[in-house]
N, C-alpha and C positions, 0 to 999 in steps of 0.2 A: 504494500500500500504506500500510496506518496500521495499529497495534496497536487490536486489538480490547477490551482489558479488561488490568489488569494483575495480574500473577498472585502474586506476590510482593513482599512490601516488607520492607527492612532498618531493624533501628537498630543501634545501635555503643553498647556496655553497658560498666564498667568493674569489674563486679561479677555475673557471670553467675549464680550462686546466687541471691542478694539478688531479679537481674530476675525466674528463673522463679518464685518462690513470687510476686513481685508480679503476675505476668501470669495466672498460673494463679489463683490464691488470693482478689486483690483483683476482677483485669477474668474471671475465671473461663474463661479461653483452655485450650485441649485440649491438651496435648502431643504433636507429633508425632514429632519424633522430638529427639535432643540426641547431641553429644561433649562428653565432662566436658573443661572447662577450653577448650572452642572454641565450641560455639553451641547454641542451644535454637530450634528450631522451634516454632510454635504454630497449630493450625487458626484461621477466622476464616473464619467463612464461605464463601464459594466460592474463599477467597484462605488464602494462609499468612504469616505475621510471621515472621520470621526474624530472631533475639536472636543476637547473635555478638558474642564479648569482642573487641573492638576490636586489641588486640596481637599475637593469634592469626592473624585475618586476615591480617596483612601478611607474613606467610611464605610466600615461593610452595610449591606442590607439591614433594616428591621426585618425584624425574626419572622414577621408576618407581610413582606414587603413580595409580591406578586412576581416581579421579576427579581432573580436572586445572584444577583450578576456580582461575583467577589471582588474586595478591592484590587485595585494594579494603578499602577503608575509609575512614572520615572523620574530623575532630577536632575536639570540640566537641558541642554540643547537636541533636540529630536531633528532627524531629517529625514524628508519625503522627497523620490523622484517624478515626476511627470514625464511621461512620454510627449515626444513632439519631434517633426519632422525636420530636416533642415530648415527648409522655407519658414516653417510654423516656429524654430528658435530666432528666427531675422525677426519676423512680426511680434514675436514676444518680446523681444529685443525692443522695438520700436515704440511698442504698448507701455510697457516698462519704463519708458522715458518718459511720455506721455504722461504718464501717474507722478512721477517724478522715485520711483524706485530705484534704488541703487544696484548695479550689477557688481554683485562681490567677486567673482572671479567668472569667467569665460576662458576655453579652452578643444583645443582637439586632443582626443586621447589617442594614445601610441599603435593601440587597434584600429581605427577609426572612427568616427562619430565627432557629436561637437555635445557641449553640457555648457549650460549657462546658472549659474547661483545666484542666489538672494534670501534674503534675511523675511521671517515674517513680524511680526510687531512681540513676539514672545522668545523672538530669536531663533527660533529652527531653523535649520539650511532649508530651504529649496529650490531642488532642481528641474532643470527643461533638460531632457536628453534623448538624443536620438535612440532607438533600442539596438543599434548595431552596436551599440558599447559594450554589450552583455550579448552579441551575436546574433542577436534575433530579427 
């Protein structure tokens, strides 16, 4: 047995307001669903991001609480990559100025491919990369 694809990915926000207008707004991510003051969901293609205020998580469940989902989280900077095309890291590239976002590092890797970074408002890296970086 091996996981086929993964369905979900977290980061850990210090600032849950701040991330949704930056995820929505800036990377133009859907809302899928949110609790005020605990997490912010986002579509993403066949996958979903999952924005959750870091301090929150670490509360287990009430004993009688419907969904029994255990604490987790982490401390420090998380990184998320985004797939995108050559063409589609130019226009991120472009967008990205437009907002007035910083590009923290750009580059081609030794494989091939290009990856573009930036900072979210909680500090995670992320990235624009082509999937030939990782062969695909």
């Amino acid at each position: 047995m091996k996981p086929s694809a993964i369905l979900e990915s977290a980061l850990y926000v210090t600032d849950l307001a701040a991330a949704e207008a930056y995820y929505a707004d800036v990377l133009g991510l859907e809302v899928l669903g949110k609790v005020e003051g605990r997490h912010v969901f986002f579509r993403c293609g066949d996958g979903v991001l999952l924005l959750f205020n870091a301090e929150a998580t670490k509360v287990p469940p009430a004993p009688d609480a419907r969904l029994k989902v255990p604490p987790h989280g982490t401390v420090g900077d998380g990184h998320l990559c985004f797939t995108a095309s050559a063409e589609e890291i130019a226009q991120w590239r472009e967008h990205l100025a437009a907002k007035k976002i910083a590009i923290e590092s750009e580059f081609e890797w030794p494989q091939g491919g290009r990856s573009i970074y930036i900072r979210d408002p909680s500090g995670n890296s992320i990235e624009f990369a082509e999937p030939r970086i990782w062969g695909l």
